[in-house]
C-alpha positions in Angstrom: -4.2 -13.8 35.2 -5.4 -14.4 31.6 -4.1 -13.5 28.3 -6.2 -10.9 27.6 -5.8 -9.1 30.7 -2.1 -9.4 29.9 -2.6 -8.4 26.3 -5.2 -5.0 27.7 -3.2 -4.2 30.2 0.0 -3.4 28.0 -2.5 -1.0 26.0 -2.8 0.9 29.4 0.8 1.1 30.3 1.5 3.0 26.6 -0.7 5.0 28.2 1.4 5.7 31.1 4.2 5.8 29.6 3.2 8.5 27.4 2.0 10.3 30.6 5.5 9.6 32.0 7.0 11.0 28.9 5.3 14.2 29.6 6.4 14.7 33.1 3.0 13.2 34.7 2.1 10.8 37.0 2.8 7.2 35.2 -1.3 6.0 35.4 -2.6 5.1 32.2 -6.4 3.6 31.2 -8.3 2.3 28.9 -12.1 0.9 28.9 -12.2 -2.3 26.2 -16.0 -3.3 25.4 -17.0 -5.6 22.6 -13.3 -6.8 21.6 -12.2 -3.4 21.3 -11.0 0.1 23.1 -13.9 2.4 23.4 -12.0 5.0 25.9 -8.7 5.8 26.6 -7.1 8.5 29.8 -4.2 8.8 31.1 -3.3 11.0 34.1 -2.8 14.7 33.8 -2.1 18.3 35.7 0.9 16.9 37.9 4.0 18.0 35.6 4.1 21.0 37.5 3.2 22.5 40.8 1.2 20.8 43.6 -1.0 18.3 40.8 -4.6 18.4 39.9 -6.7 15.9 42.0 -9.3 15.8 39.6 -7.9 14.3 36.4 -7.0 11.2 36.9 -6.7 8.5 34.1 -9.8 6.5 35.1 -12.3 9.8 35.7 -10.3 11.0 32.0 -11.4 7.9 29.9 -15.0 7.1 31.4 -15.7 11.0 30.6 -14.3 10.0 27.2 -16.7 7.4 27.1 -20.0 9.2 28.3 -18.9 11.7 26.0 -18.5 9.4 23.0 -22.4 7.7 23.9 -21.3 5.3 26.8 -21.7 1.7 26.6 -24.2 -0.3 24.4 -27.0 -2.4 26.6 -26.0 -6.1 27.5 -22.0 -5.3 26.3 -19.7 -6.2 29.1 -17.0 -3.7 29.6 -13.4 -4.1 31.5 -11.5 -1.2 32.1 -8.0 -1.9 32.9 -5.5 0.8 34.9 -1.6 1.0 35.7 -2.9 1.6 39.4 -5.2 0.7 41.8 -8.2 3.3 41.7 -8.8 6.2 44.3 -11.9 6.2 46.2 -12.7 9.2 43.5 -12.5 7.3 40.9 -13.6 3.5 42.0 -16.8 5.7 42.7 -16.8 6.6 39.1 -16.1 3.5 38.2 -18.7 1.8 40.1 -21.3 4.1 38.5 -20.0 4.0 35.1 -21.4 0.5 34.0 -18.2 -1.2 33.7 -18.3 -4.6 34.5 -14.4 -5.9 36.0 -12.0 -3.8 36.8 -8.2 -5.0 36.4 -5.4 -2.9 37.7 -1.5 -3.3 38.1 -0.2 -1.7 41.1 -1.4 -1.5 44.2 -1.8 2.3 45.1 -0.4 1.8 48.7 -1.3 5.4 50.1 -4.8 5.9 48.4 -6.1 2.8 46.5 -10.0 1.7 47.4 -10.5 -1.5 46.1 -10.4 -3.4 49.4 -13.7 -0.7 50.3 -16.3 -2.9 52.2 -18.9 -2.6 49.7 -21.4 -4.1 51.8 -21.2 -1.2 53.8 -22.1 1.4 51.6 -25.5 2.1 50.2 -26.9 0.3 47.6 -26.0 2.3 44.8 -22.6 1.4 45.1 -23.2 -1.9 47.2 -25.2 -3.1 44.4 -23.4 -2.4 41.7 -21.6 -5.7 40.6 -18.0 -4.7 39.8 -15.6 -7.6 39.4 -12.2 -6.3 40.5 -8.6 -8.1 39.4 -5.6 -6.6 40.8 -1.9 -7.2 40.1 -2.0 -7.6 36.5 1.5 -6.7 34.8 2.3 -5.4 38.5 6.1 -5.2 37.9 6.0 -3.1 34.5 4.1 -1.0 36.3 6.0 -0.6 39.2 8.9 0.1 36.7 7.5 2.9 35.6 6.2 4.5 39.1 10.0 3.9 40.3 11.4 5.9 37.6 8.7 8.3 37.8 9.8 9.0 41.7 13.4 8.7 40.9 13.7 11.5 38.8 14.3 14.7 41.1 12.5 17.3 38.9 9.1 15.3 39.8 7.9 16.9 42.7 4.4 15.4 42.9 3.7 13.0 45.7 7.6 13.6 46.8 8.3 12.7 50.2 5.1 11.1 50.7 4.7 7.6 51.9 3.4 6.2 48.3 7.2 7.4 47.1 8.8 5.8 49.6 6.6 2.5 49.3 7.0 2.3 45.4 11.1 3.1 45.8 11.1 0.0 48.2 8.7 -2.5 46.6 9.7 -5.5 44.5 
C-alpha cells in the first residue's frame, strides 16, 4: 500500500461519509488523473425505500467525468472507491480508460474484481486495468458497520453483506 493510495483514498471516504450523513449507502469515489481529482460520486437513491441499482458512486463519478471531457490522451488515471466494485460498475470501469483501480472493502455479496478476465471477450479482457484492493479497509469497514447498525437503514438489511460487514474485523 503506498502513500498516495493512502492519501486518495481518504479523499474517497469524505465521500462516504457525506453519503453516510445523508442516510445512503457509505461508498464514496473519486477518479485522480494528472496529480489531481478530475471526478468525484458518491452513492445515492438508497435513503429510502428499496435503493436505486443504478447510481452507484463509481457509474456517478466516471459520468461526471465523460461529462466534464473525460481523460486527456497518455494521462494515467486511478480511481479509488470505499468498496469493491459491482460487476455494473467494474464494467464501467473497465471501459472508462482508467488505468488502476484501488478500493477499500471487499463487497462480500456483490464485488467483481476476482472476474476471470481472460474469459470474457476482448473488450473487457483487453483492457489493462490494474486492480489494488484493501486500501484503508478498516475506515471503511467503520463506516459500513455504522451504516448497518443504525435501524432506520433499511437497505441491504438482512442480507448476507449486513451480516458479513457486522462480523468482519
Amino acid at each position: 500500500m503506498c502513500d498516495e493510495d493512502v492519501a486518495w483514498m481518504k479523499v474517497a471516504l469524505s465521500e462516504a461519509e457525506t453519503a453516510l450523513c445523508g442516510g445512503d449507502f457509505p461508498v464514496g469515489c473519486i477518479v485522480v488523473a494528472g496529480g489531481r481529482v478530475v471526478a468525484t460520486g458518491r452513492r445515492s437513491g438508497t435513503a429510502q425505500g428499496p435503493g436505486n441499482e443504478l447510481d452507484h458512486a463509481e457509474v456517478t463519478a466516471l459520468r461526471r467525468l465523460m461529462e466534464s471531457g473525460g481523460l486527456a490522451d497518455g494521462i494515467p488515471a486511478t480511481l479509488y472507491c470505499t468498496m469493491e466494485p459491482c460487476l455494473m460498475c467494474f464494467g464501467a470501469i473497465l471501459l472508462s480508460g482508467v488505468s488502476r483501480l484501488v478500493w477499500a472493502y471487499e463487497d462480500a455479496m456483490g464485488g467483481a474484481t476476482a472476474c476471470d478476465l481472460s474469459r470474457v471477450g476482448p473488450l473487457y479482457g483487453e483492457a489493462g486495468v490494474t486492480v489494488v484492493g484493501r486500501v484503508l479497509r478498516q475506515e471503511s469497514l467503520s463506516l459500513f458497520k455504522t451504516f448497518f447498525s443504525n435501524p432506520a437503514n433499511g437497505y441491504w438489511k438482512g442480507s448476507f453483506l449486513e451480516r458479513y460487514t457486522l462480523e468482519a474485523l
